[in-house]
C-alpha positions in Angstrom: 107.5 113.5 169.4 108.2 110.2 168.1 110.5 109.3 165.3 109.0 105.6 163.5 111.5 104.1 161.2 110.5 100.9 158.9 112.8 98.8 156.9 112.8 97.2 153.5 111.1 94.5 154.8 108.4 96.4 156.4 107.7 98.4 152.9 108.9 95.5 150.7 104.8 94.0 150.3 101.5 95.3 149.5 100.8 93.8 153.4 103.8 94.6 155.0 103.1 98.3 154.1 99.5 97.7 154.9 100.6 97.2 158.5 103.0 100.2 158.8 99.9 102.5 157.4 98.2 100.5 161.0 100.8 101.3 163.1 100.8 104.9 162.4 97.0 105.0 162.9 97.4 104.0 166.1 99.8 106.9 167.0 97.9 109.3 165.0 94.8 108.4 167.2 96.5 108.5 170.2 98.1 112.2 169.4 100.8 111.8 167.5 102.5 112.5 164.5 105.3 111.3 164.8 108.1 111.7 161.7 108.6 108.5 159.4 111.7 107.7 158.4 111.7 105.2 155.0 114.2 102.8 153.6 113.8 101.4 150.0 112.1 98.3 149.6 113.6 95.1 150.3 116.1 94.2 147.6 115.8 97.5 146.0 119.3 99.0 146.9 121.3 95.7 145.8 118.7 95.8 142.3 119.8 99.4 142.0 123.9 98.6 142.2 123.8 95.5 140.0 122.2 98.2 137.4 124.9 101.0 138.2 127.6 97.4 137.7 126.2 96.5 134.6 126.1 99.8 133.5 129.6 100.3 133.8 131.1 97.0 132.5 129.1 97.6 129.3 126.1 95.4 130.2 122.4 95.7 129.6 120.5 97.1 132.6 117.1 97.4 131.3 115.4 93.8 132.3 116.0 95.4 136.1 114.9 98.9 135.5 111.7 97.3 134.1 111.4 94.9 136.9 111.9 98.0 139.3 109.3 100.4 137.9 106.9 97.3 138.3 107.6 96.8 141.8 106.6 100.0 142.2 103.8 100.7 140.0 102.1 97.2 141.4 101.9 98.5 144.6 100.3 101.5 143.9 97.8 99.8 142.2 97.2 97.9 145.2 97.0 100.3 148.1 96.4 103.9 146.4 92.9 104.5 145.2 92.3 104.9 141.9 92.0 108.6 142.2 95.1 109.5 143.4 97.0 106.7 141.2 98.3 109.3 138.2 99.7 111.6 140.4 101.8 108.5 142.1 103.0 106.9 138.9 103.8 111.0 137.0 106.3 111.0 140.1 107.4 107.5 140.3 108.0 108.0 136.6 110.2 111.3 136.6 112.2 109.5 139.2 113.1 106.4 136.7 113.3 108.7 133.5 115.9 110.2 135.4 117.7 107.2 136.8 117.4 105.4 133.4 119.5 108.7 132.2 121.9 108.4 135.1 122.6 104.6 133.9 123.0 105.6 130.1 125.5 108.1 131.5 127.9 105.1 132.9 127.1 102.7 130.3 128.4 105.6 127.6 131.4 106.6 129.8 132.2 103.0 131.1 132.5 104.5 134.7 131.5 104.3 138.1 131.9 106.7 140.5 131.9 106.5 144.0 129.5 110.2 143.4 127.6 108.5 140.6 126.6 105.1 142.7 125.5 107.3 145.4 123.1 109.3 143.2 121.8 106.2 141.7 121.2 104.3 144.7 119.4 107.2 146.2 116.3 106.2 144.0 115.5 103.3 146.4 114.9 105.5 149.4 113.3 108.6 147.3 110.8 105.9 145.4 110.2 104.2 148.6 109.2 107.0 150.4 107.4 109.0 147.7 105.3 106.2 147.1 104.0 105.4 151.0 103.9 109.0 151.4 100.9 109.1 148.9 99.5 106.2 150.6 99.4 107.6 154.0 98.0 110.6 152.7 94.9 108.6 152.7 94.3 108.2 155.8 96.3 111.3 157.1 96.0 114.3 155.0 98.7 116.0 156.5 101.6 113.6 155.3 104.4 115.6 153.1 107.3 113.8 151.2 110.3 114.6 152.7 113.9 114.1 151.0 116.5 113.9 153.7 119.4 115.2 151.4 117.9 118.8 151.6 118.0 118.6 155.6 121.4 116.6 156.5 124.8 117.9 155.8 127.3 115.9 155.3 131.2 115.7 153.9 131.8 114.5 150.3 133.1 111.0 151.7 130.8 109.4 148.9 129.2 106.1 150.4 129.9 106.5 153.8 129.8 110.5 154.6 130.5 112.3 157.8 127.2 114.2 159.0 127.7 118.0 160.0 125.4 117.6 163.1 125.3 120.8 164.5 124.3 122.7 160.8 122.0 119.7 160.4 119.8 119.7 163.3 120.0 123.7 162.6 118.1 123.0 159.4 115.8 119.8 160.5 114.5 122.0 163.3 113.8 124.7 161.5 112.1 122.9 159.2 110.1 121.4 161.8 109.3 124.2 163.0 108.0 125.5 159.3 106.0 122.6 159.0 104.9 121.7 162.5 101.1 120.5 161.2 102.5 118.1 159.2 103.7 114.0 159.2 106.8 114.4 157.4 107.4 111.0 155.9 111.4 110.8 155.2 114.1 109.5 152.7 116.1 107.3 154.7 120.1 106.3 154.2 120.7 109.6 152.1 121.6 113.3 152.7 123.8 115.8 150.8 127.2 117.8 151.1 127.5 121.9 150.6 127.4 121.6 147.4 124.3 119.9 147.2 125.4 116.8 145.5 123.6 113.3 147.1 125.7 111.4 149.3 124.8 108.5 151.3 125.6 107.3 154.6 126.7 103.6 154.9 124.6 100.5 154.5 122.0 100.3 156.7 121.9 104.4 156.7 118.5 104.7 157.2 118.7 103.9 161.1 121.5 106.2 161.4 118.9 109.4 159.4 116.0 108.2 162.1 118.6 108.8 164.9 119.6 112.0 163.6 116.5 113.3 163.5 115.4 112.2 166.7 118.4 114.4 168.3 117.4 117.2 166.1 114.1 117.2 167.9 114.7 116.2 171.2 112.3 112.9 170.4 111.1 110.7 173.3 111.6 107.6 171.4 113.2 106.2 168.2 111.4 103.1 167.2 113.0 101.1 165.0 110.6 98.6 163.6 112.1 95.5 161.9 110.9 91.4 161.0 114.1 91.0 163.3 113.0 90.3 167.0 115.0 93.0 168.5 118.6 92.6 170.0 119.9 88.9 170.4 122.1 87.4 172.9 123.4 85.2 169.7 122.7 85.3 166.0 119.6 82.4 166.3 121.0 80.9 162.8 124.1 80.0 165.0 122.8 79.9 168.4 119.5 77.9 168.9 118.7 79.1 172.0 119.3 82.8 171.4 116.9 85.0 172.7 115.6 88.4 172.5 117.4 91.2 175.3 114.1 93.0 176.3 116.2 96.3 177.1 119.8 97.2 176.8 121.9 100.3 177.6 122.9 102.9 175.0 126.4 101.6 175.6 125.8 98.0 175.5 123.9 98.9 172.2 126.5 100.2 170.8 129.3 97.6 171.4 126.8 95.0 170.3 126.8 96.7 167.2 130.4 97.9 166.6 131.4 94.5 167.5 129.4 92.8 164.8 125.5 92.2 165.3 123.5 93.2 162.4 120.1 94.6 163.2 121.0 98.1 163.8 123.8 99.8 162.1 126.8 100.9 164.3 126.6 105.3 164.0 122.9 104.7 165.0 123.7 105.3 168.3 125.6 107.9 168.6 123.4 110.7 168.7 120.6 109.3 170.9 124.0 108.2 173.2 125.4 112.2 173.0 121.4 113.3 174.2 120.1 111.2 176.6 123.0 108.8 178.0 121.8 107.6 181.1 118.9 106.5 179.3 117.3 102.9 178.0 117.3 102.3 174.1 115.0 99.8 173.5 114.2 98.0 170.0 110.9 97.4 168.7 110.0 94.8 166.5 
């Protein structure tokens, strides 16, 4: 089994989604199904905490809202055929009724909560994902929605929470294992404590759910696909003559990524280091 994980950038544009759809027809057609993990669409996570910001200073949010269901909505009208369009925009639609409640809530109290920003921002991931889900289901009629905070347990550190591992790949197996015909398409960057309430997992979270579930299943690969070309020596808007690393250790991944380079987030590592350490990690772009 393969876990595929795509970026904002790779689901921020009627083409850049277009391509992901082609990548996982070539995996499907050689035998795979390998489990998608999503992240919102470019943008879409700083869009949704200048809304929860405005919100609580007092400020009008609704010019962003509007220009976030639009995102959205467009891009079902460009890649979803007209007769599966309703049932796309019903569930986009529930999704910003309820975040457009969430916002009135902190513009009436005039507060933020760490809780609160984390249950708004989850919208980015769950949109995201819902969305491309229905657009897979196109072309692979096994697809299922899948919202991460109902599989990974985490801590109530709100914003950056501590993942029970051994409880969550409990639950993500056994889930697996309940829906083993399907291509589970799933919610990046977000998960949930006992309690149930949405907690997220750091910026750049979504690399860090794609390596959980790939220890949960005992994947072969984690692919993380990205407009970035791969691991740098340098950061190329410093260093002209940077180039890509073709292959690093899990190790040198890490450090590289604890000590500052951007394209994968730090924790990433950590579970595909604990399964297979003697292995390569490689990043695809």
């Amino acid at each position: 089994m393969k876990i595929l994980k795509f970026g904002g950038t790779s689901v921020g544009s009627a083409k850049s989604i277009s391509t992901v759809i082609s990548i996982l027809e070539k995996e499907y057609k050689a035998g795979e199904k390998p489990v998608v993990v999503l992240s919102a669409m470019s943008g879409v996570t700083n869009l949704l905490s200048s809304m929860a910001e405005k919100a609580a200073n007092g400020e009008d949010f609704t010019t962003q809202l509007a220009e976030l269901e639009t995102r959205h909505f467009d891009m079902v009208r460009s890649l979803l055929n007209v007769q599966h369009q309703n049932p796309a925009y019903t569930r986009l639609k529930i999704n910003f009724n309820h975040l457009e409640e969430l916002l009135q809530g902190v513009l009436t109290l005039r507060e933020l909560t760490a809780k609160t920003r984390d249950l708004i921002l989850s919208y980015g991931e769950r949109c995201s994902t819902l969305m491309i889900s229905k657009m897979a289901a196109q072309y692979f009629p096994e697809a299922l929605f899948v919202d991460a905070s109902e599989l990974i347990r985490t801590d109530s550190d709100f914003g950056h929470a501590k993942v029970n591992m051994e409880l969550t790949e409990l639950v993500i197996r056994s889930f697996q294992q309940e829906n083993k015909d399907k291509m589970l398409f799933v919610t990046g960057f977000i998960a949930a404590n006992d309690a149930g309430q949405i907690t997220t997992l750091g910026r750049g979270g979504s690399d860090y759910t794609a390596a959980i579930f790939g220890s949960a299943l005992n994947a072969s690969e984690i692919q993380i696909w990205t407009d970035v070309n791969g691991m740098m020596t340098a950061d190329p808007r410093m260093v002209k003559k940077a180039f890509s690393l073709p292959e690093l250790t899990y190790t040198e991944a890490m450090e590289l990524s604890y000590f500052g380079a951007k394209v994968i987030y730090p924790p990433t590592m950590i579970p595909a280091f604990l399964k297979k350490n003697t292995d390569r990690y490689k990043k695809y772009f």
